[in-house]
C-alpha positions in Angstrom: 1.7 14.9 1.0 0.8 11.0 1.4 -2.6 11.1 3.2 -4.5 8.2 2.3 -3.7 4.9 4.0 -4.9 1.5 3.4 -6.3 -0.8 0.3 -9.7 -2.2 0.7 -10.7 -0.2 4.0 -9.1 3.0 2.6 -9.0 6.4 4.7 -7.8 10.0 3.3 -7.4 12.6 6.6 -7.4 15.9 5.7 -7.4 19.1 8.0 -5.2 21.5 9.6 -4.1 22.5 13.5 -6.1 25.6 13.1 -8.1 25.2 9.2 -11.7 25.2 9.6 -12.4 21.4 10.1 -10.5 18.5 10.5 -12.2 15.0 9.0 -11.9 11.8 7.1 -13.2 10.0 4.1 -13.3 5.8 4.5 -13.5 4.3 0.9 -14.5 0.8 0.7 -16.6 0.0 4.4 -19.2 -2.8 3.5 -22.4 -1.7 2.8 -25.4 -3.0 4.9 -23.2 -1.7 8.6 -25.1 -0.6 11.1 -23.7 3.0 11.8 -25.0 6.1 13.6 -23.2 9.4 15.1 -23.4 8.1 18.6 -20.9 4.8 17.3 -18.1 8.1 16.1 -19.2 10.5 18.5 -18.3 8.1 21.8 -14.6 7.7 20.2 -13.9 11.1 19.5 -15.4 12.3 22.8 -12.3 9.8 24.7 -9.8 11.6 22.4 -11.1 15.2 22.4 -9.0 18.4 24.6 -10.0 19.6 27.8 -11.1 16.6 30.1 -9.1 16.5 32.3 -5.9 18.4 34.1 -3.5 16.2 32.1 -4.8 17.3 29.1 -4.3 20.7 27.5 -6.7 23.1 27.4 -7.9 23.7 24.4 -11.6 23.4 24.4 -13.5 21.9 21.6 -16.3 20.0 21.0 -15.6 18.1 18.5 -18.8 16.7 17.3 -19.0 14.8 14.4 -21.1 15.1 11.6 -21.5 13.0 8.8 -21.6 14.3 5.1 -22.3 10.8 2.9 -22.0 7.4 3.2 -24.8 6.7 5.7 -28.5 6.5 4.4 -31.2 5.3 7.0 -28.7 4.5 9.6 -27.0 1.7 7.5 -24.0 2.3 5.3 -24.5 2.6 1.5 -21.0 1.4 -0.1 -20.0 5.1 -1.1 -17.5 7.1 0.6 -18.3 8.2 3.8 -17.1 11.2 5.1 -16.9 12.6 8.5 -15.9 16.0 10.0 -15.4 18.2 13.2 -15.3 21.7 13.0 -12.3 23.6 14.3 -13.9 26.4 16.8 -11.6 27.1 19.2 -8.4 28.2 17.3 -6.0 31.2 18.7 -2.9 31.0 16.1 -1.4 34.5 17.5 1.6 32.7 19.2 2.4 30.6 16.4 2.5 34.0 14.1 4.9 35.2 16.5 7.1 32.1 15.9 6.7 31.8 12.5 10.2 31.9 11.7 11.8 30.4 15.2 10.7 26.8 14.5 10.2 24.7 17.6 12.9 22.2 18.6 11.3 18.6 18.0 8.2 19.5 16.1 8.0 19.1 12.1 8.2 22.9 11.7 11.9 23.4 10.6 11.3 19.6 8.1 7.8 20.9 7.2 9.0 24.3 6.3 11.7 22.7 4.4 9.9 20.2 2.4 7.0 22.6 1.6 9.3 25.7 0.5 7.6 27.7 3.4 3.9 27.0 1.9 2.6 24.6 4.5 0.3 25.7 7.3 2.4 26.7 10.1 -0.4 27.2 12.8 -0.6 25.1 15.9 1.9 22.8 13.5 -0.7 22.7 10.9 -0.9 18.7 9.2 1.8 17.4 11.8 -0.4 18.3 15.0 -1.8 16.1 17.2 -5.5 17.3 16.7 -5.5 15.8 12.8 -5.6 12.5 15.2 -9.6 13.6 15.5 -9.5 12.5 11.7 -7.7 9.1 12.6 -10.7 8.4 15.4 -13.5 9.1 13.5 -12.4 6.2 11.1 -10.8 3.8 13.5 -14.7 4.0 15.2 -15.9 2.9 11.7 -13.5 0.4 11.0 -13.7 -0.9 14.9 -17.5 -1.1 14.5 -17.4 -3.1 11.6 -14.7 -5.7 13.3 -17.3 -6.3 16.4 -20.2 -6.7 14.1 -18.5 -9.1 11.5 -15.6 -10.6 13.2 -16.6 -10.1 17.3 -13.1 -8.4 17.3 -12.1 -6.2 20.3 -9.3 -3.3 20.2 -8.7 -2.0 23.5 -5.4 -0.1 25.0 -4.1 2.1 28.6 -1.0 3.5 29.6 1.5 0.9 30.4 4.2 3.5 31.0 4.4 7.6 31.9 7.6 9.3 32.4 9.1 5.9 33.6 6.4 5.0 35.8 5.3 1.3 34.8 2.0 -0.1 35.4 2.4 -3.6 36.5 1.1 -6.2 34.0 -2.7 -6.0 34.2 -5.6 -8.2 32.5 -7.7 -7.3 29.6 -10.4 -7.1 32.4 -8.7 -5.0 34.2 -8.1 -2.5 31.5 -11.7 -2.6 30.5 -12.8 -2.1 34.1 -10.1 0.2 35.5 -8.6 2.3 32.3 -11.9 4.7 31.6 -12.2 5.6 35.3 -8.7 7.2 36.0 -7.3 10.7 33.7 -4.5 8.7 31.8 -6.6 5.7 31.0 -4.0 3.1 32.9 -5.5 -0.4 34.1 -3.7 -0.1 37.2 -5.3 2.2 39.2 -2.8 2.6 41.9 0.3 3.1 38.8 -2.4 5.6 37.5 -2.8 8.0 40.6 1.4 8.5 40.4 1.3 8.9 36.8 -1.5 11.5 37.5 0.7 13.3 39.9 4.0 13.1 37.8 2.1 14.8 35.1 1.0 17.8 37.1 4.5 18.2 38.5 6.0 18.5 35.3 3.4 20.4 33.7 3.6 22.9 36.7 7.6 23.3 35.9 6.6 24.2 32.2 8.0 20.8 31.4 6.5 17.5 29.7 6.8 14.0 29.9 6.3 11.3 27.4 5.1 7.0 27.8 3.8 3.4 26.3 0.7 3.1 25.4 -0.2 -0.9 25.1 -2.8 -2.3 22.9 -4.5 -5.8 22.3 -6.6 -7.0 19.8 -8.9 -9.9 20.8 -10.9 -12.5 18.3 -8.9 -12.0 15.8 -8.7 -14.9 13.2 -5.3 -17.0 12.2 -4.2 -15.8 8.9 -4.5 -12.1 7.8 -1.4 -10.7 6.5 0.5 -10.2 3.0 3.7 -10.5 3.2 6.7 -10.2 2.6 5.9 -6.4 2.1 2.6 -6.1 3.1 2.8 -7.9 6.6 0.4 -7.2 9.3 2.8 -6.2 12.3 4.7 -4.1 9.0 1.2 -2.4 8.0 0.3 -2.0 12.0 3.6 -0.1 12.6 3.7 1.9 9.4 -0.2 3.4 10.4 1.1 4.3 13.9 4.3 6.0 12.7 1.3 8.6 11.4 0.4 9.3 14.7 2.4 12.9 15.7 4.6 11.9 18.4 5.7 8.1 18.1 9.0 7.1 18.2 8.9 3.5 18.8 6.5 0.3 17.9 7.2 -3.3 19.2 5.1 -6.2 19.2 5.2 -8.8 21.6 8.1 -9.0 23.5 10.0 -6.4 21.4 13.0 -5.1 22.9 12.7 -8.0 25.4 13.9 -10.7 22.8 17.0 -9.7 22.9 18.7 -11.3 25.8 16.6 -14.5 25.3 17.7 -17.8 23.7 15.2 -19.4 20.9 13.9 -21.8 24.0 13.2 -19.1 25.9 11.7 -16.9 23.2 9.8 -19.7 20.9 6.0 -19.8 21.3 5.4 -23.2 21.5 2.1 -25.1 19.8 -0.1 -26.7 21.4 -4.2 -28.2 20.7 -6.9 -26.4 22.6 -10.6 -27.8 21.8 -9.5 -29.1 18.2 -7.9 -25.6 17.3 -4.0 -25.1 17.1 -2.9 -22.5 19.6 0.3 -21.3 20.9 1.3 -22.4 25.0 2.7 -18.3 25.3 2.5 -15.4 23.3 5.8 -14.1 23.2 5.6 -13.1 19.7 2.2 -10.4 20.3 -0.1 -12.7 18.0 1.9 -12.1 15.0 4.5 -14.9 12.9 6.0 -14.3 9.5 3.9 -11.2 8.9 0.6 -13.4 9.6 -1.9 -13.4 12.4 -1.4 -16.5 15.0 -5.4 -16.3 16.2 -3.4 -15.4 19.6 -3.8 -11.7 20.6 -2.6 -9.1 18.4 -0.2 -7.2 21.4 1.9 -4.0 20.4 3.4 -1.1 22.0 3.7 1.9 21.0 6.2 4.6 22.4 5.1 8.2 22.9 8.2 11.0 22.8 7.4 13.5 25.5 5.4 16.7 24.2 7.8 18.8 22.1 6.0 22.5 23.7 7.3 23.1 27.0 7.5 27.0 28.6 11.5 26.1 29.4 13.8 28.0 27.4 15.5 26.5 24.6 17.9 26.8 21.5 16.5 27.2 17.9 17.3 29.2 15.1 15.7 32.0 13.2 15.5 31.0 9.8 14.4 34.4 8.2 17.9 36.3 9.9 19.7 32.8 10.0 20.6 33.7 13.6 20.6 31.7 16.6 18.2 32.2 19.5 16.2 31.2 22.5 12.6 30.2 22.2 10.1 30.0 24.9 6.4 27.8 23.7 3.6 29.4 25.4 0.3 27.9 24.4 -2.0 25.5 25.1 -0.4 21.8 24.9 -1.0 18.3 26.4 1.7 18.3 29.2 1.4 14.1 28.3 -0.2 13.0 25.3 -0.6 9.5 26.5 -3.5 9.8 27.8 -5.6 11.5 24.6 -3.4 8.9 22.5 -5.3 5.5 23.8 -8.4 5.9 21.5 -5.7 7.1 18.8 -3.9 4.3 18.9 -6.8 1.4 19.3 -8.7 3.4 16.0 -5.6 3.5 13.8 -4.8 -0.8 14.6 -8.8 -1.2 14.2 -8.1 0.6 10.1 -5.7 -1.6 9.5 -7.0 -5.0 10.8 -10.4 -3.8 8.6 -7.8 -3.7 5.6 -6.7 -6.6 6.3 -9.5 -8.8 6.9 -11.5 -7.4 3.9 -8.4 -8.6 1.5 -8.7 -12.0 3.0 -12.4 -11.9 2.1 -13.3 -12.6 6.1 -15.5 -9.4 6.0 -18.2 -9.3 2.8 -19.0 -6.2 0.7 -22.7 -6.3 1.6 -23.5 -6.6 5.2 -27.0 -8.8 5.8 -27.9 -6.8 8.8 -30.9 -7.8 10.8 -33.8 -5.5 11.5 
């Protein structure tokens, strides 16, 4: 397995469904960062089960605990790792399945690529909860962004089973998103995505949904292309994330029916600086940030466990069969995927601006 990601901010996830923990080791955060559990722990606690009815109901407590890395609150340059402890794990269905792999999970490509040997429970390294792993270093990496470079990753639900928020603010999001179960900026979109949740969840069913995310403050000029571009390393990071088909930035699929003069982001001057007039492009040209908002969006399949009958095969009698998930399972992973997806952009950006030397290996920290 690939399980490290990144250069100069580089994090290794490790962890099963149902192991004992489930952490992550960042390589290469500055020394000299002001850092405590509370900075980790107020990430994880947006992303962890049981919060809500949209959620599944796994309970865990996920709290954090650091192992190195941290000495008198401030970062020391050496690895730092982070961990939660798996506590509530029940893998007696997924015993049961074993051999009837679940139709759109990794079990029938994991057993397949791992001759059999790979950690079947609760789906093992292709679950959703490794994403605690993900959270506990985007909070790092986001903390270092707002300290250095006064950069802000924030993200809600722009879509849920093909309801569509209108377009809100970044206001908006940070005033509305945290106060409503699937994290939408548009409170009233929210309530409906709410209640289409529950109905499909009530039918043994799931749906799936956008989640949108910005990054403000972000200086012109991080990027390496042509194989290292920033919108390339963005998309490649959230393709890690169990459940995500699609990634566009911008306007994405909505270039398409556009002519250049409709589609173009045109320059203009703004207080000396060179800025763009729109932002079709999502703060992102030739593999380079623009200094415009970094804007992506990243689509969300509907959860694969759902208590309707359906068609798999049994792999041990080679026969074909019905399979019915019970379980505990997000009936919507939006919802749990916002802090996901804002810590997994904040890693990269981190990458990214400590190559361009914008962030310095020792951190002068006041105090």
């Amino acid at each position: 397995m690939s399980n490290s990601i990144g250069r100069d901010y580089r994090v290794t996830s490790f962890g099963e469904s149902h192991g004992i923990c489930v952490g992550a080791v960042v390589d290469g955060c500055p020394a000299g960062l002001r850092l405590s559990i509370e900075d980790i722990q107020s990430e994880l606690d947006r992303r962890k089960p049981g919060q809500s009815a949209v959620a599944t109901s796994r309970k865990e407590e996920d709290r954090v605990e650091l192992l190195s890395g941290v000495f008198n609150g401030l970062t020391s340059g050496a690895p730092i790792c982070a961990l939660v402890w798996n506590r509530d794990r029940d893998s007696s269905g997924y015993e049961a399945r074993r051999w009837t792999p679940r139709p759109g999970h990794a079990d029938y490509t994991a057993h397949l690529r791992y001759g059999g040997y790979n950690d079947y429970r609760g789906g093992g390294r292709f679950s959703g909860r490794i994403t605690a792993s993900y959270v506990m270093a985007g909070a790092i990496a986001k903390k270092l962004l707002s300290e250095v470079l006064d950069v802000e990753v924030l993200a809600h639900a722009k879509e849920i089973g093909g309801l569509r928020a209108r377009d809100v603010s970044v206001d908006e999001i940070r005033r509305n998103a945290e106060g409503n179960p699937v994290r939408c900026g548009d409170p009233e979109t929210a309530e409906r995505m709410a209640e289409l949740i529950a109905e499909n969840s009530e039918r043994g069913d799931s749906v799936g949904g956008v989640v949108e995310c910005f990054t403000l403050n972000l200086p012109p000029g991080i990027g390496d292309p042509v194989f290292n571009t920033l919108e390339g390393d963005i998309a490649k990071a959230l393709f890690a994330v169990p459940a995500v088909k699609a990634v566009e930035f911008g306007l994405g699929r909505g270039f398409s029916p556009l002519k250049g003069s409709e589609s173009n982001d045109p320059l203009t001057l703004r207080d000396g600086r060179v800025e763009t007039e729109t932002n079709r492009m999502g703060g992102i040209t030739g593999g380079i940030s623009t200094g415009m908002p970094v804007e992506v969006s990243v689509t969300f399949k509907p959860t694969p466990s759902i208590s309707i009958p359906q068609r798999t095969v049994d792999i041990e009698r080679m026969e074909e069969t019905t399979l019915v998930v019970d379980g505990r399972h997000d009936p919507c992973v939006v919802p749990r995927a916002i802090p996901v997806v804002e810590s997994v952009v904040a890693m990269v950006l981190a990458d990214h601006a400590l190559r361009a030397g914008l962030i310095p290996r020792v951190l002068e920290c006041e105090g």
